[in-house]
C-alpha positions as CSV (number, residue, x, y, z in Angstrom):
1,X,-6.7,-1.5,20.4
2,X,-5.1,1.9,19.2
3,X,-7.5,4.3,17.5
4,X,-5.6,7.4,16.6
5,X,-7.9,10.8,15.4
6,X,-5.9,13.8,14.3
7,X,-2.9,13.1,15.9
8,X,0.7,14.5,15.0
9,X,4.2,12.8,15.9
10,X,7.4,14.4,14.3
11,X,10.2,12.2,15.0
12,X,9.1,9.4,16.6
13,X,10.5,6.3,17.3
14,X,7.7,3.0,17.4
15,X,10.3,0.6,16.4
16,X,9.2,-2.9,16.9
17,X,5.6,-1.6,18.5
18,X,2.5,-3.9,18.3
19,X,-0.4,-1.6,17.0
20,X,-2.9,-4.3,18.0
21,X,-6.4,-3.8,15.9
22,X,-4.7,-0.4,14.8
23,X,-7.2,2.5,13.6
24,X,-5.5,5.7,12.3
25,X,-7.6,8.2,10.8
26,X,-6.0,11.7,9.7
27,X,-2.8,11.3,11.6
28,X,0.4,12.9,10.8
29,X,3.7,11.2,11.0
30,X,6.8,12.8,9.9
31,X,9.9,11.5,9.8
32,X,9.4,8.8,12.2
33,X,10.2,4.9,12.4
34,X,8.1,2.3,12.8
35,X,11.0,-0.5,12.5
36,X,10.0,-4.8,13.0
37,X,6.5,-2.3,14.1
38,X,3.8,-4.9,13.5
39,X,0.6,-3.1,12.2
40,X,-1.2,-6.2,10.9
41,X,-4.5,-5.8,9.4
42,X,-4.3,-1.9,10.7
43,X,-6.9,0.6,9.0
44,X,-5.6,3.5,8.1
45,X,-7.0,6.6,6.5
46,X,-6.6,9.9,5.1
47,X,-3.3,9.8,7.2
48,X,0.2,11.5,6.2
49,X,3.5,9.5,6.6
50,X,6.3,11.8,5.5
51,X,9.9,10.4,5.1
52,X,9.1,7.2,7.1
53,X,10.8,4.4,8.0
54,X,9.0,1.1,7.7
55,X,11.6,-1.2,7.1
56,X,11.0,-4.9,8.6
57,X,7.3,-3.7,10.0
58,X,4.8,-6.3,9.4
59,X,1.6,-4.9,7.8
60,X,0.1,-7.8,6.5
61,X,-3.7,-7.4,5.5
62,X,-2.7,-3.6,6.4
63,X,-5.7,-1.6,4.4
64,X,-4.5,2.1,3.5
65,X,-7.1,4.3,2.1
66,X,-6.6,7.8,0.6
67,X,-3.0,8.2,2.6
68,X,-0.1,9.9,1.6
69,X,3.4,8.0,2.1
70,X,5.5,10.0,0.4
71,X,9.7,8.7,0.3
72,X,9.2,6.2,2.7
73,X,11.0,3.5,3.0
74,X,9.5,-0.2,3.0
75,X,12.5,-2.6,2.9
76,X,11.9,-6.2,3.6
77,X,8.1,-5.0,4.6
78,X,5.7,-7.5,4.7
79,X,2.5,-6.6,2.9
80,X,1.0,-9.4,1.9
81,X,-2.3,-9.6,1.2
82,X,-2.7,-5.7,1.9
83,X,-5.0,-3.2,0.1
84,X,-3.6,0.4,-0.6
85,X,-6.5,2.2,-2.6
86,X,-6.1,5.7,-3.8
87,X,-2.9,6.3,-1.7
88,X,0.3,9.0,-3.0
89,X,3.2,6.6,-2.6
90,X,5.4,9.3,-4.5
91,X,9.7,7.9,-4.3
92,X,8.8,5.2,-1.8
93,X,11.2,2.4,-2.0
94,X,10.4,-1.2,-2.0
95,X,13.3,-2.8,-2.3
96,X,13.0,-7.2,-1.4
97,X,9.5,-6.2,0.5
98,X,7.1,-8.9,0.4
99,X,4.0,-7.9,-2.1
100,X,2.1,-11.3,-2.3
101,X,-1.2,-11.1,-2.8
102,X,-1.1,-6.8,-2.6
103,X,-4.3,-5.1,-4.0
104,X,-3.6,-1.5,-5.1
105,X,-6.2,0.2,-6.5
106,X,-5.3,3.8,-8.4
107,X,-3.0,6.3,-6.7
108,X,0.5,7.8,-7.4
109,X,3.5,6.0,-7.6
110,X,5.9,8.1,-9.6
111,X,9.2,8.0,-8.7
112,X,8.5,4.7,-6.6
113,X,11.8,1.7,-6.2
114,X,9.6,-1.3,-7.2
115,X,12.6,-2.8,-8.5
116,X,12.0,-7.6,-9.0
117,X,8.7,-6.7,-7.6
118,X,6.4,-9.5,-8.5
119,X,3.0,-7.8,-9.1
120,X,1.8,-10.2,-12.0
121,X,-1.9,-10.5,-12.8
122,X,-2.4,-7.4,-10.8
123,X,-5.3,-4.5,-12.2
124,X,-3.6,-1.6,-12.0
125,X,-5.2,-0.1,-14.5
126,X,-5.1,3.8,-13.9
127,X,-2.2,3.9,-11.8
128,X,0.5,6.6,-11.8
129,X,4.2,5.5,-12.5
130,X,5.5,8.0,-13.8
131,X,9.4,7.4,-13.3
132,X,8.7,4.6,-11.6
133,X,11.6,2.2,-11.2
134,X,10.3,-1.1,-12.4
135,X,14.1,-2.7,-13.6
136,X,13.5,-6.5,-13.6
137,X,9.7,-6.4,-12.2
138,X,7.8,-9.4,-13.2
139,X,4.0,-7.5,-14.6
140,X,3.3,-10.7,-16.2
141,X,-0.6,-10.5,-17.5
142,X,-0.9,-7.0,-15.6
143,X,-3.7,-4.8,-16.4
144,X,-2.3,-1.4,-16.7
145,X,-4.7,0.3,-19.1
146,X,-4.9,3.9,-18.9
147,X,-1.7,4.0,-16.4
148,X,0.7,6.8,-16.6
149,X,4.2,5.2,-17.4
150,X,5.9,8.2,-18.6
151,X,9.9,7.6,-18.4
152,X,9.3,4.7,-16.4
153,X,12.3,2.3,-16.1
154,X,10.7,-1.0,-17.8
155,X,14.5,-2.6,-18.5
156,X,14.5,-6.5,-18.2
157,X,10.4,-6.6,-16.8
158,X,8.7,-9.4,-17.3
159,X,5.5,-8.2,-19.8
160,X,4.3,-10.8,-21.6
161,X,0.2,-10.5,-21.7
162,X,0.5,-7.2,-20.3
163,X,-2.6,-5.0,-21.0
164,X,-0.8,-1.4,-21.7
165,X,-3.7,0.1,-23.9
166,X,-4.7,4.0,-23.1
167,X,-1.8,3.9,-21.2
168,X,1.3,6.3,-21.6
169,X,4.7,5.4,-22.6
170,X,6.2,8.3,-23.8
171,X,10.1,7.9,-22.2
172,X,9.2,4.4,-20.6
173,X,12.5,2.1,-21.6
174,X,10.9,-1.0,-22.7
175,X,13.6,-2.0,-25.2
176,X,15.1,-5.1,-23.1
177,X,11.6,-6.2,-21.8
178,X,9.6,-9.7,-22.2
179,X,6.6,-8.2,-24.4
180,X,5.6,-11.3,-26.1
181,X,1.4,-11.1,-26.1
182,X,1.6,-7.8,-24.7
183,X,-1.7,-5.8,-25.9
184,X,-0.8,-2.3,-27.1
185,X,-2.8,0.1,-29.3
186,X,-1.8,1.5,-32.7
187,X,0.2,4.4,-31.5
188,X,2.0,2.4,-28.4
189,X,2.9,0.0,-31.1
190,X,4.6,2.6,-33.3
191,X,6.2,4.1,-30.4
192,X,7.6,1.0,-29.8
193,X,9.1,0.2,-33.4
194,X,10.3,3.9,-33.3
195,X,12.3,3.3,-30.1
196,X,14.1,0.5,-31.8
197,X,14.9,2.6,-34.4
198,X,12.1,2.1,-36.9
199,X,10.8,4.7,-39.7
200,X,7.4,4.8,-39.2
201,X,5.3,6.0,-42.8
């Protein structure tokens, strides 16, 4: 079992490590790699990961509370069935990482590459995207009520039955999207006809 407390690594390499039973708490990472690492069902909290490099880990049933993982890199990651609450996930990139079954519960994801990311029937209500890159993401019956999708990039997502009310839009390219039964409120729904072009009395 490794049960980390206050540690700090600055360019480490823990490519393809097993973190058996892992427990950080309050650990800084920067710039390191944790390559093919496998952190299954590893708790981690209150833990900074700066410019990391994830790619290939497995960190399935991974739970990640109130950690920072700012530009990291997740490529081909598997995280399914993990649980990231309240985590600061600010221009990490997700590019063909595995999301089944992913419970995320508020945090910041501005500036995040969630590019075909399946993350249907999720409640993300809350949930900062702001610039978010969300090109072709399938949000299919998603709650994201009272998110922050400012200038998000919404082109070709799936969002039928979406839940966007309370949330903003303002910037968020939604013009090539799948809206059909999405639920907006009054002033969404005009900022939607006025992005088409609409004159709104």
């Amino acid at each position: 079992m490794t049960h980390w407390i206050e540690k700090e690594f600055t360019d480490e390499n823990f490519d393809g490590r097993d973190f058996p039973e892992a427990e950080f708490e309050r650990c800084s990472f920067t710039h390191c790699s944790f390559v093919g690492a496998i952190l299954s069902e590893a708790k981690i909290t209150r833990c900074t990961f700066e410019e990391c490099n994830f790619d290939q880990a497995r960190m399935n049933a991974v739970v990640m509370t109130d950690t920072s993982l700012a530009n990291c890199a997740f490529s081909y990651t598997y995280l399914f069935m993990a649980r990231i609450e309240k985590c600061r996930l600010i221009g990490a990139s997700f590019a063909n990482a595995d999301l089944t079954g992913i419970v995320i519960v508020g945090g910041d994801w501005s500036w995040s590459n969630l590019r075909h990311q399946t993350l249907s029937e999720l409640d993300l209500r809350g949930i900062k995207l702001v610039e978010s890159d969300l090109y072709g993401a399938d949000l299919t019956k998603t709650d994201l009520r009272d998110s922050d999708l400012t200038r998000a990039n919404l082109a070709g997502a799936k969002l039928a039955g979406t839940d966007f009310r309370g949330a903003k839009l303002t910037g968020a390219d939604l013009r090539t999207a799948d809206l059909k039964g999405a639920r907006m409120d009054i002033s969404q729904a005009v900022y939607l006809a006025q992005s088409y072009g609409a004159i709104v009395e």
